[in-house]
C-alpha positions in Angstrom: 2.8 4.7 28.5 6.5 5.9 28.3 9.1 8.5 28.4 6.9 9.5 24.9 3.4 10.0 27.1 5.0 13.7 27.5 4.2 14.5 23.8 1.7 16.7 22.7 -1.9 15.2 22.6 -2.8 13.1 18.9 -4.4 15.3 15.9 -3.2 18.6 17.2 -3.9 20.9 14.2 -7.1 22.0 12.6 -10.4 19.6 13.1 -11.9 17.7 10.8 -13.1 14.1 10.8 -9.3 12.9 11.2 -8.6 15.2 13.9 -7.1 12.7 16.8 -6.4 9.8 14.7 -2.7 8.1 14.6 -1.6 6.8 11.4 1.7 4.7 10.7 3.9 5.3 7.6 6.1 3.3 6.6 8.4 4.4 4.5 7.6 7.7 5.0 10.9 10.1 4.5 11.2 9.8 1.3 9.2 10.2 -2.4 5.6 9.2 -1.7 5.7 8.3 1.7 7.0 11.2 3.0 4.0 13.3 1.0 1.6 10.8 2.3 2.7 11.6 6.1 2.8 15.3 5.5 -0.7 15.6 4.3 -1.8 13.4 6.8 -0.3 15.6 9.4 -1.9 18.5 8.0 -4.8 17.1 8.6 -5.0 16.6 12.0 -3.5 13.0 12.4 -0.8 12.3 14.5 1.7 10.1 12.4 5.0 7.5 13.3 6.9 8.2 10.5 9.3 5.0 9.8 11.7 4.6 7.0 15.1 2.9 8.5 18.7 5.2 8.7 20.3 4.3 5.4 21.7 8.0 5.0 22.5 10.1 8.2 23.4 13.8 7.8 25.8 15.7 10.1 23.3 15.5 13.0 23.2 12.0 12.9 19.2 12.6 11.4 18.2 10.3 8.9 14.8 10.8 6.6 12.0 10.2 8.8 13.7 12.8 11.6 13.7 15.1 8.9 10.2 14.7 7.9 9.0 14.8 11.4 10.6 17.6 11.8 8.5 19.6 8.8 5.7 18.3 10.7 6.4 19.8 13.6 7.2 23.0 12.3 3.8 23.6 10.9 2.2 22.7 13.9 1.5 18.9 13.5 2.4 15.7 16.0 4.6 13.1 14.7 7.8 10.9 15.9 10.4 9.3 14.0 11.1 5.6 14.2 14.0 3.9 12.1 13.3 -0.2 11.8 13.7 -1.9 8.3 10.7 -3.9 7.2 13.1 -6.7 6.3 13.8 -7.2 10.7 11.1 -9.7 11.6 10.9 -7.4 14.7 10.4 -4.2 12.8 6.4 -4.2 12.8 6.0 -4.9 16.2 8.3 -2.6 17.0 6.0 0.1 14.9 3.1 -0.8 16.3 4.5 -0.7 19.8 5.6 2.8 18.6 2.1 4.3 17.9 0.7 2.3 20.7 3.2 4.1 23.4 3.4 7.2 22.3 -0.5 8.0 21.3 -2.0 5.4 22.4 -3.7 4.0 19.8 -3.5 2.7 15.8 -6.2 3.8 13.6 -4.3 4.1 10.2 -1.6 2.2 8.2 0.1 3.2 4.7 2.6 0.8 3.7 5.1 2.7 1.3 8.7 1.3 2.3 9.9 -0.6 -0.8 12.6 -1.2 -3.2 12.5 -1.5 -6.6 16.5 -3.3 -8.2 15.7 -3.8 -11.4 16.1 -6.8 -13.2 15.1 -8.7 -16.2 13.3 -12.0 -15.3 16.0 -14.3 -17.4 19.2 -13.0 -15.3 16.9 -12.9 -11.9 19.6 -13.6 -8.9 19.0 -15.0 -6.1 19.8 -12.2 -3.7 18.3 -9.9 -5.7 15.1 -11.5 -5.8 15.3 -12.2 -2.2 16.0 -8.3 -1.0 12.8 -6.9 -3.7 10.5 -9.9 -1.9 11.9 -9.6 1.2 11.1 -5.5 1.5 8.4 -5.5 -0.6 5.8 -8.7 0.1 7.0 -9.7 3.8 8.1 -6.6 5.0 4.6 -5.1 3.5 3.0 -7.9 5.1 4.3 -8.1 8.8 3.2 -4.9 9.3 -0.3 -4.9 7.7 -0.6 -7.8 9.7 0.7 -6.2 13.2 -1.4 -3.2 12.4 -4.8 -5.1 11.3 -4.3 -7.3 15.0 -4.3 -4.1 16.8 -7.4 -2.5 15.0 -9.3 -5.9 15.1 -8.9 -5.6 18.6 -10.0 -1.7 18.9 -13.0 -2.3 16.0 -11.7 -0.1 13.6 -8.8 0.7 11.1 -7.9 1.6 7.6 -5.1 0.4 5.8 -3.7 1.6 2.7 -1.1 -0.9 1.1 0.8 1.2 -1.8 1.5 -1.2 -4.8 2.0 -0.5 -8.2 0.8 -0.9 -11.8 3.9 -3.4 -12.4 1.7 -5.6 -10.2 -1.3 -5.1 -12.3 0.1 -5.3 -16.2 4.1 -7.0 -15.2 6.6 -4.7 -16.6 9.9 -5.4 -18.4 12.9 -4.7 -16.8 11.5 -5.2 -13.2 10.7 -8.5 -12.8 11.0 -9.0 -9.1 9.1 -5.5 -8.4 6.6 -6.2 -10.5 6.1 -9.9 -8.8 6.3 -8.1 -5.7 3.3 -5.1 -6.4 1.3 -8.1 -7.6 1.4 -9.6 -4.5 0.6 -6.6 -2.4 -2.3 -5.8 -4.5 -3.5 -10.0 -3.7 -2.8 -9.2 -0.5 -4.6 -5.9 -0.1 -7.5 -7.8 -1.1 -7.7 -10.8 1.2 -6.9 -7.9 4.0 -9.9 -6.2 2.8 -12.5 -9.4 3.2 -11.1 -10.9 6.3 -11.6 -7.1 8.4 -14.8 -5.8 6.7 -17.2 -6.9 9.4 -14.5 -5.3 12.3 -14.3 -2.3 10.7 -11.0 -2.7 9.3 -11.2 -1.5 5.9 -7.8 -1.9 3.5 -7.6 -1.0 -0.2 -4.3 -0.6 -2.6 -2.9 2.3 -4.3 -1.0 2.3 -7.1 0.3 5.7 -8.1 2.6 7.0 -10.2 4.9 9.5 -9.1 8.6 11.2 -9.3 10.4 9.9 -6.9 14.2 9.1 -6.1 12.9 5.2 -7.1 11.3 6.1 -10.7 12.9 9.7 -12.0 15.5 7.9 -14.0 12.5 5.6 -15.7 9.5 8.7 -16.1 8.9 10.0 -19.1 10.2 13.6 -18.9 7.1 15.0 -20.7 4.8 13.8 -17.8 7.7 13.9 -15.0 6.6 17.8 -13.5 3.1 16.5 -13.2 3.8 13.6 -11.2 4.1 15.0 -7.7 3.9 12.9 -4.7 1.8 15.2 -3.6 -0.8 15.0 -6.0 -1.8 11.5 -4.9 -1.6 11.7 -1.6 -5.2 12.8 -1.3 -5.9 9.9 -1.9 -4.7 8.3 1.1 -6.3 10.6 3.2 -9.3 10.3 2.3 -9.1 6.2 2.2 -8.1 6.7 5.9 -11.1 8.9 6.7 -13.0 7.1 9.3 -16.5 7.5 7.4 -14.9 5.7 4.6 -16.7 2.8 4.1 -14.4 1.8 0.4 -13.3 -1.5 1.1 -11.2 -3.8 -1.5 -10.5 -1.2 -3.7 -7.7 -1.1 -6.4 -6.9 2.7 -6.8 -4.7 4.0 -9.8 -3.8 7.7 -9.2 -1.4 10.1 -10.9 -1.0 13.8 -10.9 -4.8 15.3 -10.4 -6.0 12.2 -11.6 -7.2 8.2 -10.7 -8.9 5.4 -12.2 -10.6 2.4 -10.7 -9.4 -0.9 -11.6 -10.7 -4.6 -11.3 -9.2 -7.8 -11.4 -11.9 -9.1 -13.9 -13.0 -12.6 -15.2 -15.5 -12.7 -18.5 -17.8 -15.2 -19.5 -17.7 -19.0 -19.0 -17.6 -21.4 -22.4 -17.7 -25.2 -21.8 -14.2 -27.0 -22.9 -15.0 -29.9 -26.0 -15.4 -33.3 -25.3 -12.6 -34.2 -27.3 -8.8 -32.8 -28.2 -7.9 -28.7 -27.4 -5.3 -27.5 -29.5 -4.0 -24.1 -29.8 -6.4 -23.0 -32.6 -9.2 -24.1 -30.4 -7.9 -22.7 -26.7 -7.9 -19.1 -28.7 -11.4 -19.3 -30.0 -12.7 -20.5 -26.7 -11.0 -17.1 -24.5 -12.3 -15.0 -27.4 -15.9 -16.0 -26.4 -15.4 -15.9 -23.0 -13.8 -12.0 -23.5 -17.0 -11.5 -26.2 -18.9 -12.4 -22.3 -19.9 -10.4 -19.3 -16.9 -9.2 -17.1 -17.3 -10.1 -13.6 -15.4 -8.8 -10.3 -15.7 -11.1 -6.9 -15.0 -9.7 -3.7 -12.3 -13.0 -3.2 -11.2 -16.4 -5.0 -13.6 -18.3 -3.2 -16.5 -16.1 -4.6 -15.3 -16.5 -7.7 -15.2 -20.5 -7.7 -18.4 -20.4 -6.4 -19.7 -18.6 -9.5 -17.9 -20.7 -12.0 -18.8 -24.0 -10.1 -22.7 -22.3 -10.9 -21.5 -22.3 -14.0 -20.6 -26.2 -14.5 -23.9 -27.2 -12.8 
């Protein structure tokens, strides 16, 4: 332990099954990630708020000192900590964090991103780079120092926040959307390699007003999209009896919906010449098939290779 052993004891606040758990938030002092670590805190978990010093105020307080402090006032346990998930260094330096100051790591939420819009046919370079850079290897380097650190302890749950970009692409946001689509690929290979250690992940995708989206939400559905609507959610994924595990979440205002990544029934190519006529009768039968879900690619070849046999 450090100078930081002083602070008060993890999950001061009311009881309940998260009561003495430490979470990490990245991202967390603004929009969602900043609702995500308050109702955390509220209930009972003690929480390293990150999101990096972009904006300062007079105090030379930046978001996540600001968000701790809220914390703090209604009686919760958190600390501030200011790396950018684009610093190679930043996730260790989280995780060191959590590790010095409580003690121990027993919850991820991965909220830090950027969005810089962009159709796909005037994609730069550096903006492509920044989105990816934030958003997939940021996002990964963490869930990655986190998941080491609960392998090791025999328990954790992660909760990677993507987005329906990543699901169904979305004009305009090329990079993003690219981006989310990863994280949601990579919430799922999380979620099969730390099943048997107890190291649950699964992916949220909400929809929210935030500083990010308010200029893109419709304004007939933009009151009822609170961060805090969603960030139940969260909790509840990070609930130690939770045994959801690979789980695509969409969740918006009081409301969420399950989603799959889904393959439908296998039809046996021709023989001879596909052209386009025949491609498109072919995927129609296989959509007119069963819909099947695999818990990872390898699962799924397995099930096609049945197929071929």
């Amino acid at each position: 332990m450090d100078e930081h052993a002083a602070a008060p004891s993890p999950g001061a606040g009311p009881g309940g099954p998260l009561a003495g758990r430490v979470a990490l938030v990245t991202g967390g002092g603004k929009g969602l990630g900043r609702a995500f670590a308050l109702h955390l805190a509220a209930s009972g978990v003690s929480v390293v708020v990150n999101n990096r010093n972009r904006e300062v105020d007079a105090d030379g307080l930046g978001p996540a000192d600001h968000v701790v402090a809220e914390i703090e006032a209604a009686g919760g346990v958190a600390v501030a900590e200011h790396s950018d998930v684009t610093d190679p260094d930043a996730a260790r330096s989280m995780v060191d964090l959590a590790l010095s100051t409580y003690g121990r790591l027993d919850v991820l939420v991965t909220s830090a991103a950027v969005s810089r819009p962009q159709m796909a046919h005037k994609t730069t370079a550096d903006n492509l780079r920044l989105v990816l850079e934030t958003n997939v290897v940021g996002t990964t380097l963490v869930a990655a120092a986190a998941a080491a650190e609960m392998r090791r302890a025999g328990h954790g749950r992660i909760v990677l926040v993507a987005s329906t970009a990543g699901l169904h692409g979305e004009p305009t946001v090329s990079a993003y959307a690219a981006s989310k689509g990863a994280v949601i690929a990579l919430g799922r290979t999380l979620a099969a390699e730390g099943a048997a250690k107890d190291v649950l992940t699964n992916v949220l995708l909400p929809y929210a007003t935030t500083q990010m989206t308010e200029t893109g939400m419709d304004p007939r559905h933009a009151d009822r999209m609170r961060s805090e609507l969603v960030a139940p959610v969260v909790t509840a994924l990070a609930d130690p009896a939770s045994s959801i595990n690979g789980q695509v979440v969409v969740a918006a205002g009081a409301a969420l919906r399950a989603t799959d990544s889904v393959e439908h029934g296998t039809v046996l190519m021709p023989d001879g010449p596909l052209d386009a006529t025949g491609l498109a009768a072919l995927l129609e039968q296989s959509r007119a098939g069963d819909p099947h879900t695999f818990d990872h690619a390898q699962a799924a070849f397995q099930s096609l290779a049945a197929d071929l046999a």
